[in-house]
C-alpha positions in Angstrom: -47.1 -69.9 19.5 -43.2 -69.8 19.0 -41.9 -71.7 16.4 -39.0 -74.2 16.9 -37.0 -73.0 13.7 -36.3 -69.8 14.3 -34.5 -69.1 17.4 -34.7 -65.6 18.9 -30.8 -63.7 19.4 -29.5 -60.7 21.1 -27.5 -58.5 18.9 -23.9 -58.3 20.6 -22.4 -54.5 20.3 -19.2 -53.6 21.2 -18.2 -52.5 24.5 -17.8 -49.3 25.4 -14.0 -49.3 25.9 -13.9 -51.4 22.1 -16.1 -48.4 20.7 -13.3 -45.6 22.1 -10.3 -47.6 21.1 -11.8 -47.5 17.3 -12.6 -43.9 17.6 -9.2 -43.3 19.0 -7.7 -45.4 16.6 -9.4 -43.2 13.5 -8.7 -40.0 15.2 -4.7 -41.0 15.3 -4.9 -42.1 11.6 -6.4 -38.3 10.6 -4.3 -36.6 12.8 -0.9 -38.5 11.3 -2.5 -37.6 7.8 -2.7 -33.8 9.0 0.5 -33.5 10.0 2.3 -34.9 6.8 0.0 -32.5 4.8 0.9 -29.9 7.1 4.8 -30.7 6.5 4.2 -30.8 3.0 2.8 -27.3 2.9 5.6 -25.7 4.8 8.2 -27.7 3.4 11.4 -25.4 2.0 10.2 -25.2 -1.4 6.4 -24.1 -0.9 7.9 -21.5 1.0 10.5 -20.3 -1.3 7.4 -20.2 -4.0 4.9 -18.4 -1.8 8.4 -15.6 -1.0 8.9 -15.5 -5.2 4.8 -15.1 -5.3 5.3 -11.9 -2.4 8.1 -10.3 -4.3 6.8 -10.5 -7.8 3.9 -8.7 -6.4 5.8 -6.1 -4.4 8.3 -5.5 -7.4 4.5 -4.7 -9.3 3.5 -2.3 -6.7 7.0 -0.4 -7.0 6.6 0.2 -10.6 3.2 1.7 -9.9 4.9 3.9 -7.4 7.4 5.2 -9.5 4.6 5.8 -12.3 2.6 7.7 -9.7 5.7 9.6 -8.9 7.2 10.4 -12.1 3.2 11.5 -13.6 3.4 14.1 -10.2 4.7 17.0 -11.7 2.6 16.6 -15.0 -0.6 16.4 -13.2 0.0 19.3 -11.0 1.1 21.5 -14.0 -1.7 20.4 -15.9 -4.3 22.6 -14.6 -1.4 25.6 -14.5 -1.5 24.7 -18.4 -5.0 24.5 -18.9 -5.9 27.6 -17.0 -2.8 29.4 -19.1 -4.4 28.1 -22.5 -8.0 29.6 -21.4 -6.9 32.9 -20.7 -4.2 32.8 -24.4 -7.5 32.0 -25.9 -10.1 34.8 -24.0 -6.9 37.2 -24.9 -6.9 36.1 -28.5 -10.6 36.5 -28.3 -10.4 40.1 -27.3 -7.3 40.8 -29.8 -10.0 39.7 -32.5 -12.5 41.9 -31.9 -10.0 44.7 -31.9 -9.0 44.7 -35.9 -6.6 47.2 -35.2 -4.3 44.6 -33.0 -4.5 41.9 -35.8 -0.5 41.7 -35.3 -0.8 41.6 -31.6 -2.9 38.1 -32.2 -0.5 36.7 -34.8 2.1 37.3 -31.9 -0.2 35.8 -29.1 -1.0 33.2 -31.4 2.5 32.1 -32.4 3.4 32.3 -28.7 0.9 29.7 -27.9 1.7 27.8 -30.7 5.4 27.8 -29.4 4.5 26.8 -25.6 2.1 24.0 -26.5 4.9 23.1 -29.3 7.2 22.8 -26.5 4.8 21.0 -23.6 4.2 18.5 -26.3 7.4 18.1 -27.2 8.5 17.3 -23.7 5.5 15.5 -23.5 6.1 13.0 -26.1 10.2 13.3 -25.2 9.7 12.6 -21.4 6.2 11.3 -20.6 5.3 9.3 -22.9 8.2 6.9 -23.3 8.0 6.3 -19.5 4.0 5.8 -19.2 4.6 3.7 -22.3 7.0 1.4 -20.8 5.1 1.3 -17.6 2.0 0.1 -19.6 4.3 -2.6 -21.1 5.4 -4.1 -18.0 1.7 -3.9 -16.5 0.6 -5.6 -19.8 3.5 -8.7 -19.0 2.6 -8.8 -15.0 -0.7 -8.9 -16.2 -0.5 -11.8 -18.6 2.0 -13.9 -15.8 -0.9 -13.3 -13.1 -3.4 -14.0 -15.7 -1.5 -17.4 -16.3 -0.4 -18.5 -12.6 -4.2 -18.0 -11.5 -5.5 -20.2 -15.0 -2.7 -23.1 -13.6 -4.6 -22.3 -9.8 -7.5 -22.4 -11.7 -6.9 -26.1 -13.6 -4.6 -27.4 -10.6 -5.5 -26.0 -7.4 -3.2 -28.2 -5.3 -0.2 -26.6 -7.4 -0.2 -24.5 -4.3 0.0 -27.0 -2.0 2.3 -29.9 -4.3 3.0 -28.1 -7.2 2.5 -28.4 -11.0 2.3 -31.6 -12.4 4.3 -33.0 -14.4 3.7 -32.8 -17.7 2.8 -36.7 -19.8 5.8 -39.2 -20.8 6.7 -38.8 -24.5 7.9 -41.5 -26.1 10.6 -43.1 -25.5 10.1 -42.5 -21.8 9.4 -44.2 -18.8 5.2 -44.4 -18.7 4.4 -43.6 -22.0 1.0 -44.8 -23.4 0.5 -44.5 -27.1 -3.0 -43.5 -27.9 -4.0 -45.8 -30.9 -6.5 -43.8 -33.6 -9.0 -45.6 -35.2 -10.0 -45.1 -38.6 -13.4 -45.4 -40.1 
């Protein structure tokens, strides 16, 4: 039995033409929002940042260099050294034993004294002072990374748009005062 209220109705969808032109409609709309994000990204000043980010690192990497470099000649006299100091001390060993050559090890022993007197001398002249300030400026590069990747970290499209700005103060355009309430 069909009722004479209700009135059966075909659904009416979109041609097939309508359905493309919206599709094609949306695709234009995320393609023009591509392409201003994609100018924004290699606008003149993202670029100059991303060349300061490059040459802060490469300037890092030199000083590393030069610290390899300059420690070189240490390092490769250090086992000379080394192997020097164990055969003073099997010499002073031998000297020991011998009581009739106690002078001959007050000599060997002051002239050991006087060589690692003088390696620690240049040592704390030469060395030092330069692994010192290289530690410095690899504490500060540290620190600066350790700060740009917390703001990357908070504000990950700084990259992209920079930081933000920081809030109005008073007195300025858009400043909110925050009212404290008191119990």
């Amino acid at each position: 039995m069909i009722s004479s209220t209700k009135v059966p109705q075909l659904e009416l969808e979109g041609s097939l033409l309508e359905r493309a032109e919206d599709d094609m409609r949306d695709l234009v709309v995320k393609v023009n929002r591509m392409a201003s994000g994609l100018d924004e990204l290699l606008s003149e000043q993202n670029q100059k940042r991303l060349m300061a980010a490059v040459d802060t690192f490469k300037q890092t990497l030199d000083r590393y260099g030069t610290l390899a470099r300059d420690l070189e000649p240490t390092v490769k006299a250090a086992p000379a050294l080394v192997q020097r100091a164990q055969g003073t001390v099997e010499s002073v060993t031998r000297l020991a034993d011998d009581v009739d050559h106690k002078l001959a090890v007050l000599d060997a022993i002051a002239t050991m004294t006087k060589e690692v007197g003088a390696t620690t001398d240049i040592l704390h002249r030469n060395t030092l002072p330069r692994v010192n300030t290289v530690l410095d400026d690899a504490a500060v590069d540290a620190r600066e990374l350790k700060r740009a990747l917390h703001q990357v970290d908070e504000q990950p499209q700084s990259l992209i748009f920079g930081l933000r700005p920081p809030p109005a103060g008073p007195g300025e355009r858009g400043f909110t005062e925050v009212m404290e309430t008191t119990k």
